[in-house]
PLY file of the C-alpha trace (Angstrom):
ply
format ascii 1.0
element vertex 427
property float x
property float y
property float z
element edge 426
property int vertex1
property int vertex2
end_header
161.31 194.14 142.32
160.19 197.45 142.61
156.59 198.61 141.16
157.27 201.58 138.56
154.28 201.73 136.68
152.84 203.17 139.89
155.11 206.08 139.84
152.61 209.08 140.32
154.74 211.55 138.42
154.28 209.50 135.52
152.35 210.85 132.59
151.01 209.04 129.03
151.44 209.91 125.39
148.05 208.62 125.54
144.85 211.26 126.15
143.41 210.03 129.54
140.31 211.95 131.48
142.06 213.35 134.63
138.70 211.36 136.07
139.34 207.90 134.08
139.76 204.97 136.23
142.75 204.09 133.57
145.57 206.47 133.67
148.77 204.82 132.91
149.00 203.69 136.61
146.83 200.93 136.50
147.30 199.13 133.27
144.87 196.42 134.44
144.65 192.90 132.09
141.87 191.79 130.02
140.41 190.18 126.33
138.64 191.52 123.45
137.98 191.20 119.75
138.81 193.66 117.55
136.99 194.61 114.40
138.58 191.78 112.87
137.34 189.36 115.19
140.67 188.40 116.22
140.75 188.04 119.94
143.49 189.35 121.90
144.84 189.51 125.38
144.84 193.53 126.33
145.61 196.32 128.24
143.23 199.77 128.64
144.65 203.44 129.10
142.06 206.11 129.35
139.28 205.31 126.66
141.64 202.71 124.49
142.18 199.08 124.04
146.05 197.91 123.57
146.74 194.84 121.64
149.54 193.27 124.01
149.88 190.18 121.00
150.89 192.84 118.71
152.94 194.45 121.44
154.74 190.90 121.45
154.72 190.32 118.46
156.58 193.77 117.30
159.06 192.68 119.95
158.48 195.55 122.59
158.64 192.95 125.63
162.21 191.70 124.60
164.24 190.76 127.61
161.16 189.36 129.59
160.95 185.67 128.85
157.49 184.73 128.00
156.02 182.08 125.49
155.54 183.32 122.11
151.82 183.05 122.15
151.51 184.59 125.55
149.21 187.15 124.82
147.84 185.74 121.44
145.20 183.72 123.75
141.55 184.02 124.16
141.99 183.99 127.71
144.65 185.20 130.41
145.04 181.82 132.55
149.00 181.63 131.15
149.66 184.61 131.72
148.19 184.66 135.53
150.01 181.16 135.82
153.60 182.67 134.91
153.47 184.42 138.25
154.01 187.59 140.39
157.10 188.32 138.96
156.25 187.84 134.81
153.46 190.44 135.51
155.22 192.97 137.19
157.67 193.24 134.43
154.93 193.17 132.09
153.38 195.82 133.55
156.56 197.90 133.94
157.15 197.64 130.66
154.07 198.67 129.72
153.97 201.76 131.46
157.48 202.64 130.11
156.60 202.04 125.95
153.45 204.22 126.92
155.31 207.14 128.80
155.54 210.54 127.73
159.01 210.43 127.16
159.45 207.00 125.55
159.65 207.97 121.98
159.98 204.18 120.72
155.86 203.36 119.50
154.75 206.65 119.98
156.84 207.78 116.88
155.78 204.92 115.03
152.76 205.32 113.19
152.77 201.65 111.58
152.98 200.03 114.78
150.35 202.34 116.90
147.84 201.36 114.06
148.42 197.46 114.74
148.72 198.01 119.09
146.16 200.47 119.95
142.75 200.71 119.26
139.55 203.26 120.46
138.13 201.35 123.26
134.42 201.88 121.53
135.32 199.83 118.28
136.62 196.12 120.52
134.20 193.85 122.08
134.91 192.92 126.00
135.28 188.87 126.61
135.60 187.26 129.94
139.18 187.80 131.01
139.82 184.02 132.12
138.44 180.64 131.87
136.92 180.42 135.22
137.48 176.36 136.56
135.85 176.84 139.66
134.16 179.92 141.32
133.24 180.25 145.43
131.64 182.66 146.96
131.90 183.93 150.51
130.05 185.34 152.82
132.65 188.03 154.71
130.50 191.32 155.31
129.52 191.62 159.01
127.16 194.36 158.26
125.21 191.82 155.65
125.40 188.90 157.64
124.02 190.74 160.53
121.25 192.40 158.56
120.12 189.25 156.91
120.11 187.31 160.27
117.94 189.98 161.75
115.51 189.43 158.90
115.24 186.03 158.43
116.12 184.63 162.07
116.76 185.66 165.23
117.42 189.48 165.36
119.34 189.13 169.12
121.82 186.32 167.57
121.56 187.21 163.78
125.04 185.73 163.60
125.46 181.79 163.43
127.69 180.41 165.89
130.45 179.93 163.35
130.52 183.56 161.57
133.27 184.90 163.54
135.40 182.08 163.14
135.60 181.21 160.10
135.12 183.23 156.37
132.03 181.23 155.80
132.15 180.23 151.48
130.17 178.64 148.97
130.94 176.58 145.65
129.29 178.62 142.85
128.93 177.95 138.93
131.39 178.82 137.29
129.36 178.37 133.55
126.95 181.46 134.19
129.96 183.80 135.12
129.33 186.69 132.27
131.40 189.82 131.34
129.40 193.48 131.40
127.22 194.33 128.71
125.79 190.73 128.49
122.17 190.16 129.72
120.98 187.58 131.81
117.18 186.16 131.71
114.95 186.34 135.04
115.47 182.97 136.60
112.60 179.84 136.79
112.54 177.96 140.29
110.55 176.04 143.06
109.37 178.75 145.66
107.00 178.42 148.02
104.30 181.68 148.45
103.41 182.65 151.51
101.17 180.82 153.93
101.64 177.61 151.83
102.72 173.94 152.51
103.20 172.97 148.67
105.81 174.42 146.88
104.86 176.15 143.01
107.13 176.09 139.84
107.43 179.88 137.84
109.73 182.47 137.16
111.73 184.65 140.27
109.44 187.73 141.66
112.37 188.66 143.66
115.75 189.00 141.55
118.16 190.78 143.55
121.82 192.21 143.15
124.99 191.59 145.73
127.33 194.17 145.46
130.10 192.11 144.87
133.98 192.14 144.29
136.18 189.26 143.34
139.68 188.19 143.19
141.20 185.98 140.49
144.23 183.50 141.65
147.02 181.75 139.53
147.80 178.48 140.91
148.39 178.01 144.24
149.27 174.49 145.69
148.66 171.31 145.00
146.22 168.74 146.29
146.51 168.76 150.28
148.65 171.47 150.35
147.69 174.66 152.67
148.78 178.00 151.72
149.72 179.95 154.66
147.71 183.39 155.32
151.21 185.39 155.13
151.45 184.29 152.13
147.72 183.94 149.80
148.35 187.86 148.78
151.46 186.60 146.46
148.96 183.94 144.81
146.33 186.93 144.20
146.78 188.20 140.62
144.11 191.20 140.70
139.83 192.13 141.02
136.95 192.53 139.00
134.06 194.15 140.25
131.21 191.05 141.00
127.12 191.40 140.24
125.95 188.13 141.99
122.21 188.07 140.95
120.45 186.38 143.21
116.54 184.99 143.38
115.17 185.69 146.55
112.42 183.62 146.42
113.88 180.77 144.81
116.78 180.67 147.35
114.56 180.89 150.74
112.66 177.98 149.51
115.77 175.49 149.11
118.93 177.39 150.85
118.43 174.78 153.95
120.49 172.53 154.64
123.00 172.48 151.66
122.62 176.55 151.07
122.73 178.38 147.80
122.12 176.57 144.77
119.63 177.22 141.73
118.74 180.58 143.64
122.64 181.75 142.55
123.84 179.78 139.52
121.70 181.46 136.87
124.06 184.20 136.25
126.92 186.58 138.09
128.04 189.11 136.09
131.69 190.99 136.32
133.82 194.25 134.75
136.11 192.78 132.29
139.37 194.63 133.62
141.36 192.76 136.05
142.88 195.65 138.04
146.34 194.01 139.43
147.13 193.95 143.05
150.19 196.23 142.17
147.80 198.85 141.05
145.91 198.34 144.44
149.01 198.82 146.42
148.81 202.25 147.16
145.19 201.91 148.52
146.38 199.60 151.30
144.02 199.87 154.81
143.05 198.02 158.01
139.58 196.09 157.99
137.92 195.42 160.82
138.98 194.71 164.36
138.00 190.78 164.33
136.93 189.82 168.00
137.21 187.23 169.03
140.69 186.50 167.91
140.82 183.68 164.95
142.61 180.64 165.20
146.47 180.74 164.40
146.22 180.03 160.80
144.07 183.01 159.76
146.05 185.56 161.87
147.45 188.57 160.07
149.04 192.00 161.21
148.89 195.07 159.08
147.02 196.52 156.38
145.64 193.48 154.48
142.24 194.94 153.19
141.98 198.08 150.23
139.96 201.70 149.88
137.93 201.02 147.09
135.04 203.33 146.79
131.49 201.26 145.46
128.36 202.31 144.12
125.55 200.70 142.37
122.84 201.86 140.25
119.41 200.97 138.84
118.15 202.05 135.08
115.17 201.27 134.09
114.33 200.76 130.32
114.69 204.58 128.21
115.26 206.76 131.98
118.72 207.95 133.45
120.10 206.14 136.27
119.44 206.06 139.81
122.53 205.93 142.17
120.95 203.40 144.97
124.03 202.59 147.36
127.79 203.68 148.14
129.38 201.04 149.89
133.45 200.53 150.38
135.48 197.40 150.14
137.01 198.15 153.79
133.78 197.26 155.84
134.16 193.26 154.39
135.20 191.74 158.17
137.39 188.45 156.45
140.30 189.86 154.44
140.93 188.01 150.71
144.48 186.44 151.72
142.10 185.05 155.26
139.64 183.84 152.63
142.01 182.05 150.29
143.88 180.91 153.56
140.73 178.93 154.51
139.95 178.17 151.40
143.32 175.76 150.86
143.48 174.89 154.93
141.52 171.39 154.10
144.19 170.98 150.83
141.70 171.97 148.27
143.34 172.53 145.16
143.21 176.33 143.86
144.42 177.16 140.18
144.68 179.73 137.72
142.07 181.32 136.83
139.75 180.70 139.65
137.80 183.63 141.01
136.71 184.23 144.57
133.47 186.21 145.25
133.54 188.34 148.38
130.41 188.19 149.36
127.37 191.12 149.38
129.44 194.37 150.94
127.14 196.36 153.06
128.62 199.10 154.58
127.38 200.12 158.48
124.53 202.75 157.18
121.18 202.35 155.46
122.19 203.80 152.21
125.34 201.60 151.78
124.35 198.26 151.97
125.00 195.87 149.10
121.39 194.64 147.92
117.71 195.01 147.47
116.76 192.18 149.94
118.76 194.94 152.49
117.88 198.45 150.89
114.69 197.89 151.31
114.26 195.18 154.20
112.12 192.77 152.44
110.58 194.88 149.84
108.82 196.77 152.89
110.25 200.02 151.93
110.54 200.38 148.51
113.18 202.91 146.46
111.75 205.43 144.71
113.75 205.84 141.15
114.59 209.18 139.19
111.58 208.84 137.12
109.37 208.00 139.62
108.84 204.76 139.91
109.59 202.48 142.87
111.72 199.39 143.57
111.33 196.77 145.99
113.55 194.19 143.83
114.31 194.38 140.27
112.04 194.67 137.50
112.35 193.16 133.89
114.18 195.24 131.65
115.81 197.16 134.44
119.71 197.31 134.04
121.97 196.94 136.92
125.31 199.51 137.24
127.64 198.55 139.68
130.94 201.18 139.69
134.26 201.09 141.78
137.71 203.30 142.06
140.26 203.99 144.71
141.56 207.91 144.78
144.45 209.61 146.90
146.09 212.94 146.86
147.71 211.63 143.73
145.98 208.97 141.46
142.39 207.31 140.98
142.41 204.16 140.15
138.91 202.33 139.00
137.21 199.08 137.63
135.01 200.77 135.22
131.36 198.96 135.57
129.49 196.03 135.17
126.24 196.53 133.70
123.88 194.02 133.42
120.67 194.04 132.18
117.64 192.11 133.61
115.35 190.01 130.90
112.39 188.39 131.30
112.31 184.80 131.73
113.99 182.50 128.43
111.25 181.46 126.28
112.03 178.60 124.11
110.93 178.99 120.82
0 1
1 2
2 3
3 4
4 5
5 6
6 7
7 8
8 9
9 10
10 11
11 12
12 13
13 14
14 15
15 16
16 17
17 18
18 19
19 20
20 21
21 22
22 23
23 24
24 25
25 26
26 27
27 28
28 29
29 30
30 31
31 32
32 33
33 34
34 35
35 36
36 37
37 38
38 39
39 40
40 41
41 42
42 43
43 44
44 45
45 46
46 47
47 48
48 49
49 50
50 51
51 52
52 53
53 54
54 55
55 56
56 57
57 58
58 59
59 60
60 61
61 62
62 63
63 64
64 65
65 66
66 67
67 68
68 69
69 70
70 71
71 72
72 73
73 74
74 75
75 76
76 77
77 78
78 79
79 80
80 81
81 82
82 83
83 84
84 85
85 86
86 87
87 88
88 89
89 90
90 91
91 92
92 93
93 94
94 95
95 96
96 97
97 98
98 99
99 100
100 101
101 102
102 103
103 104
104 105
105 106
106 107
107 108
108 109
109 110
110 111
111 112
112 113
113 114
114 115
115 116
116 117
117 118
118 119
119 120
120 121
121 122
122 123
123 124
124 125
125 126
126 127
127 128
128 129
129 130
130 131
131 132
132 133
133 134
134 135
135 136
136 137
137 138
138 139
139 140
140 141
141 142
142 143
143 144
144 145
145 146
146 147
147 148
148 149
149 150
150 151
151 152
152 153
153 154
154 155
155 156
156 157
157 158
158 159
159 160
160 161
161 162
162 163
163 164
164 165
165 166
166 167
167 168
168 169
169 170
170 171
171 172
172 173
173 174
174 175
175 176
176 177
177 178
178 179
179 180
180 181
181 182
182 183
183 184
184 185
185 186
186 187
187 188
188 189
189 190
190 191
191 192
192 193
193 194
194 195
195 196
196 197
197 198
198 199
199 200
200 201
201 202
202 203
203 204
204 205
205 206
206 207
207 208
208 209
209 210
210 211
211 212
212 213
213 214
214 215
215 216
216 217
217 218
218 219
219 220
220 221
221 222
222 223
223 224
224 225
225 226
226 227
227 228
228 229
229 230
230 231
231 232
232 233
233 234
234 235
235 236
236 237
237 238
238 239
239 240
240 241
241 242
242 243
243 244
244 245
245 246
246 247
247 248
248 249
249 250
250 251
251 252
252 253
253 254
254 255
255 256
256 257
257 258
258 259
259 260
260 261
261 262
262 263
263 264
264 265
265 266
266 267
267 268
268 269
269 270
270 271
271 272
272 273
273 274
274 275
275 276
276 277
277 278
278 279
279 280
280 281
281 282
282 283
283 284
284 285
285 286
286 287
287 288
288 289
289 290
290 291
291 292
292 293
293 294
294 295
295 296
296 297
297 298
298 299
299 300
300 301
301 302
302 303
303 304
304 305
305 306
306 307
307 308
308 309
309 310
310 311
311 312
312 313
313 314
314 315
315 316
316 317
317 318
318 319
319 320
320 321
321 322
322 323
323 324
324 325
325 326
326 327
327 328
328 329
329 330
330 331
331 332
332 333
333 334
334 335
335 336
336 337
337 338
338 339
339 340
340 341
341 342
342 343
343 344
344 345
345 346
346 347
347 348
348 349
349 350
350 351
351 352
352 353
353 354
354 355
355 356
356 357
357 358
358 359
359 360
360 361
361 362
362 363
363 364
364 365
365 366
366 367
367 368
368 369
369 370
370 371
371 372
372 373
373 374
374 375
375 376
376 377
377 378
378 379
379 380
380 381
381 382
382 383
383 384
384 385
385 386
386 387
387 388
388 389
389 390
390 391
391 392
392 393
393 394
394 395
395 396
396 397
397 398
398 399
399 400
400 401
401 402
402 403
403 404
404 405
405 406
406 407
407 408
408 409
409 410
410 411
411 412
412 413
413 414
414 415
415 416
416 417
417 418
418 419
419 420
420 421
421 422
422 423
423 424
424 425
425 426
């Protein structure tokens, strides 16, 4: 089925930016509340909200079979679970009742007032009900540079890094849309020259420059998807903030890894740009030497051109562009990662959402954390308004942006912005 809403030539009834990541090509999916505090499933073109329940429910997707209460959820799981074909027709559709020469809603002032609303007046939810999250670990560059901090600079790889996309299970409860704070986390660390371990809050919270995929359901219990085929089970990205306590984790990552050090919070953009709006940004990662094993082999252009950039604002100052990173450098490809992820039979379903891992890029200025930025805290980054950075301080809020752009269209994430409070205090 071919992918019209990514015809280049097309143009909205809509206002859109010339530099919005929304024009009418990417039509990515997400939830909000209106005014009204009803919560609908939506779409976003340029700087407003569409109400696809209304859409439905003033019959403009007649002809594509779809349950009556498909889009009058609070989340997007049935939607993703209908499959690669159901959302390419939605989308289609879309872009057709919103084209310039589709007369149907934009002559009718009745329904426009029900479907569309100004982006500034809805409140962003979390797209899906995340079951299970994991988090990988697929940036060369990162691996490398944390390897050379924290162990052997001359074999900062482990033995299995090559071979396998290397994953974690995360929490899946702390997973927050932009805009929503998170608290500086409590934990066991151990300071410096010490044999006991102390109890306190983080002094080294940390971004990963993150992205993540969301899947609909993909096998069942001991069935393996094969790599040829993961991309079909890939529904679209978010942009990924995986805070992380520096501290906190060096103290209890060995053996089991990343625990209390991860799950206090990761924060993501609440627009789920589809893989059909990615299409066009198609590129080769990596060459990965040595060769994997069978199953994870892949030919072609498997990984995407999406520009990254992150940003640090402290409390009442302007912003401070820290990194530019790019999706390409990450070394394991998502349809390798989910691949792996189902080779043992592990059950993957809809909803579930796949980190990436920290994406440094192969220069000092685009790699995809503090811990990296400035090696330790050794060097710190000196901010707009003067100050400095080795980690992130309280009340400092966290702006992570992404967009792929051709000769013909840009298409973007928006942000996630996340702001850093101190620790909870129960009252």
């Amino acid at each position: 089925m071919p992918i019209t809403a990514n015809d280049t030539n097309r143009k909205s009834w809509l206002e859109v930016d010339p530099n919005s990541d929304f024009p009418i090509q990417n039509i990515p999916f997400g939830v909000f509340l209106t005014k009204e505090n009803v919560v609908t499933v939506g779409t976003r073109i340029g700087d407003f909200a569409i109400d696809l329940g209304a859409l439905q429910q003033l019959h403009y997707f007649e002809g594509i079979e779809l349950t009556d209460d498909m889009f009058m959820q609070d989340t997007l799981n049935d939607f993703i679970s209908d499959g690669q074909k159901t959302w390419r027709l939605v989308r289609n559709r879309i872009a057709e009742i919103f084209d310039v020469t589709n007369p149907k809603l934009q002559g009718n002032a009745k329904d426009k007032d029900i479907i569309i609303f100004n982006l500034e007046d809805v409140e962003m939810q979390l797209p899906v009900l995340i079951g299970d999250y994991t988090d990988f670990y697929s940036s060369k560059e990162h691996a490398t540079n944390v390897g050379k901090m924290f162990r052997d600079p001359e074999n900062a790889l482990l033995p299995n890094w090559l071979h396998i996309p290397v994953g974690y299970h995360g929490r899946s409860s702390t997973i927050v849309p932009s805009g929503i704070p998170v608290h500086r986390p409590m934990g066991q660390t151990l300071p410096n020259g010490e044999t006991t371990p102390v109890f306190g809050s983080s002094r080294l919270v940390d971004f990963e420059l993150e992205t993540a995929f969301i899947t609909t359901d993909v096998n069942i219990m001991g069935e393996n998807i094969a790599v040829t085929e993961a991309e079909d089970y890939i529904f679209g990205m978010v942009l990924l903030n995986d805070w992380s306590a520096r501290d906190i984790q060096k103290w209890e990552y060995v053996p089991l890894g990343p625990f209390l050090a991860k799950s206090f919070a990761s924060s993501i953009s609440p627009w789920i740009v589809t893989m059909d709006a990615l299409e066009p940004f198609r590129t080769k990662g990596p060459k990965q030497e040595p060769t994997p094993l069978p199953y994870l082999q892949q030919k072609g252009k498997h990984s995407f051109d999406i520009n990254l950039e992150v940003a640090i604002q402290p409390e009442k100052a302007e912003p401070t562009v820290i990194s530019r990173s790019n999706f390409k450098y990450m070394y394991w490809t998502m349809s390798q990662q989910l691949a792996h992820h189902t080779s043992n039979g592990c059950r993957v379903n809809s909803g579930d959402m796949m980190g990436s891992g920290t994406i440094s890029g192969p220069t000092a200025d685009s790699f995809g954390s503090m811990l990296e930025l400035t090696w330790g805290g050794k060097n710190p980054i000196k901010l707009n308004d003067g100050t400095e950075r080795k980690f992130i301080n309280d009340n400092d809020t966290v702006i992570m942006k992404g967009f792929c752009q051709n000769g013909h269209v840009r298409i973007g994430f928006g942000e996630v912005s996340s702001k850093l409070l101190p620790p909870f205090v129960r009252k």
